[in-house]
C-alpha positions in Angstrom: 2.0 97.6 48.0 3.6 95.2 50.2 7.4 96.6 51.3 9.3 93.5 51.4 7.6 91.0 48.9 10.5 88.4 49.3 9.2 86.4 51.7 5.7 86.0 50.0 7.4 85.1 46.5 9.2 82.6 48.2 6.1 81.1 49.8 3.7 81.4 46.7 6.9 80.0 44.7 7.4 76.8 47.1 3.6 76.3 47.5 2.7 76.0 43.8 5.3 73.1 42.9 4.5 71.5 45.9 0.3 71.6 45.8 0.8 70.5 42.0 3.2 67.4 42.5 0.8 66.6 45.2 -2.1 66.1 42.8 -0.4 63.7 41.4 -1.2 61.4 44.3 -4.4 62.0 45.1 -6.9 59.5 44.3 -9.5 59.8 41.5 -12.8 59.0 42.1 -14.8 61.3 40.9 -18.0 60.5 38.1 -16.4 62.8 35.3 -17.9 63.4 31.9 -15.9 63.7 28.8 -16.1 67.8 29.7 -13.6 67.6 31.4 -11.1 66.6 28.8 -11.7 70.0 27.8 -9.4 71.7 29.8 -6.5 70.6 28.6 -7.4 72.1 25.0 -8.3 75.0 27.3 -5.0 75.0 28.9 -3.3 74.9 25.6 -5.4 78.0 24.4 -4.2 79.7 27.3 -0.4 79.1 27.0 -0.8 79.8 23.7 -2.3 82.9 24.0 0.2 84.0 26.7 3.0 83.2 24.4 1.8 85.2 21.4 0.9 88.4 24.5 4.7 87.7 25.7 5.6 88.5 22.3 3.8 91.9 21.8 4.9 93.2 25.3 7.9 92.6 24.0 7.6 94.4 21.1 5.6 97.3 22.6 8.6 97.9 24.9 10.9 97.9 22.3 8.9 100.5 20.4 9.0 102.6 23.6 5.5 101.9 24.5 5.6 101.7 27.8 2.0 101.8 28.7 1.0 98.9 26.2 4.0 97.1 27.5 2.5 97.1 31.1 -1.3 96.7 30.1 -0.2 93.6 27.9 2.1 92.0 30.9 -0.8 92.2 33.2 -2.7 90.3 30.5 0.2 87.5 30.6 0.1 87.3 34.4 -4.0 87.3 34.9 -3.8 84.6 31.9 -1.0 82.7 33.9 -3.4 82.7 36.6 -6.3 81.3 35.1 -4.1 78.8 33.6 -3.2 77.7 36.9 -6.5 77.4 38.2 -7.6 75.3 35.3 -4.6 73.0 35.4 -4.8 72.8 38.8 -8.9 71.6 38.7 -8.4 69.5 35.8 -5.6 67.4 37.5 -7.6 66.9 41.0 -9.8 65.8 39.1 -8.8 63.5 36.2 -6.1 60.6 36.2 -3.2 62.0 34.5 -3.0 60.8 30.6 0.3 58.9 29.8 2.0 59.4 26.8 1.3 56.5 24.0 3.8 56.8 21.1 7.1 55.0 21.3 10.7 55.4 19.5 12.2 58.9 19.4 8.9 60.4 19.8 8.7 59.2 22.9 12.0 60.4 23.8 11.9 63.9 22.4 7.9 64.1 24.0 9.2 63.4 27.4 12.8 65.5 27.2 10.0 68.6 26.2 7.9 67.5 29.0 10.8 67.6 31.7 12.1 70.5 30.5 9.1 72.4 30.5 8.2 71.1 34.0 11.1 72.2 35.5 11.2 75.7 34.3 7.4 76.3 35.0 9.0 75.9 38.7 11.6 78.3 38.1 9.6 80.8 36.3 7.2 81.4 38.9 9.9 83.4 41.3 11.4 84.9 38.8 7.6 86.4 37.5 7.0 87.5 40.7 10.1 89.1 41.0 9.8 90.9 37.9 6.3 92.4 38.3 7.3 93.4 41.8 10.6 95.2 40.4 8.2 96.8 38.3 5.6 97.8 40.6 8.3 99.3 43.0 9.4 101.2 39.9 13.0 99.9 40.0 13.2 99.5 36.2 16.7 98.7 36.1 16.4 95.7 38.0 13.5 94.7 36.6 15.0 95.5 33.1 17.9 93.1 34.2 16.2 90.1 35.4 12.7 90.6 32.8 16.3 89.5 30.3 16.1 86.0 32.0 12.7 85.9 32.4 11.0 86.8 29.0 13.0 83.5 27.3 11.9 81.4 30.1 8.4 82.4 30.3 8.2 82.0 26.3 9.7 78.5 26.5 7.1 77.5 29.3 4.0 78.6 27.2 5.4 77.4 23.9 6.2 73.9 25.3 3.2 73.6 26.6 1.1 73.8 23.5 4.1 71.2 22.3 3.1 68.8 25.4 -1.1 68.8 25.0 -0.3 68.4 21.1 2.2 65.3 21.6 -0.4 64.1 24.1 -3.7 64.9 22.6 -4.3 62.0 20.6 -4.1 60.0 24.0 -6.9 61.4 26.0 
């Protein structure tokens, strides 16, 4: 286990952001099918399922189940992970889809959106600090900041399935 993991949160925490903004700009030109419109329902399977996982490990801790607790927190980083991967392929390689309704709807869509983007920035460190708090064994601390993290990491998968259902209908 790395000693000082500091320095390589704060690099996988800066390059993530940054390597996903930057897809944003890239151009487009790839021959895509309609498969791979399938990601984003993938995507939203994934947060989904990471959500409802958040909730047991929560509940296994509680209970005093430790063992459960850790199994079913791995599950939530490892499905993190892959929902990175796909979120990251799917926007190199499709246009981003904007938002189509109007009103309040498109107010409330894009106030869900913006919150949900910024803390899928800030919920990377704070992940990655408390796995590594764990690891280490230092379960006070990671007892104190997993209180700041849990809400936060719930938010981020729950608003996600929010975002691909406000936007499905436009894909």
């Amino acid at each position: 286990m790395i000693q000082n993991p500091k320095w390589l949160i704060g690099i996988v925490s800066t390059l993530i952001p940054i390597v996903v903004a930057l897809l944003y700009f890239l151009p487009k030109d790839f021959e895509l099918g309609e498969e791979i419109y399938i990601l984003p329902r993938i995507n939203a399977l994934i947060n989904g399922s990471t959500f409802v996982i958040l909730l047991m490990a929560l509940k296994a801790i509680k209970d005093g189940k430790r063992e459960r607790h850790q199994q079913l927190m791995v599950s939530a980083l490892i499905l993190s992970v892959l929902f990175l991967l796909s979120y990251v392929s799917y926007h190199f390689l499709a246009e981003s889809t904007a938002y189509g309704g109007d009103g309040w709807w498109k107010s409330l869509y894009f106030f869900i959106l913006l919150s949900h983007i910024l803390l899928s920035i800030v919920i990377v460190p704070l992940v990655l600090i408390t796995f590594s708090r764990a690891l280490s064994k230092k379960f006070d601390k990671h007892k104190k900041i997993a209180r700041i993290t849990l809400p936060i990491w719930l938010y981020v998968t729950f608003t996600g399935v929010v975002v691909y259902l406000m936007i499905s209908p436009y894909y």
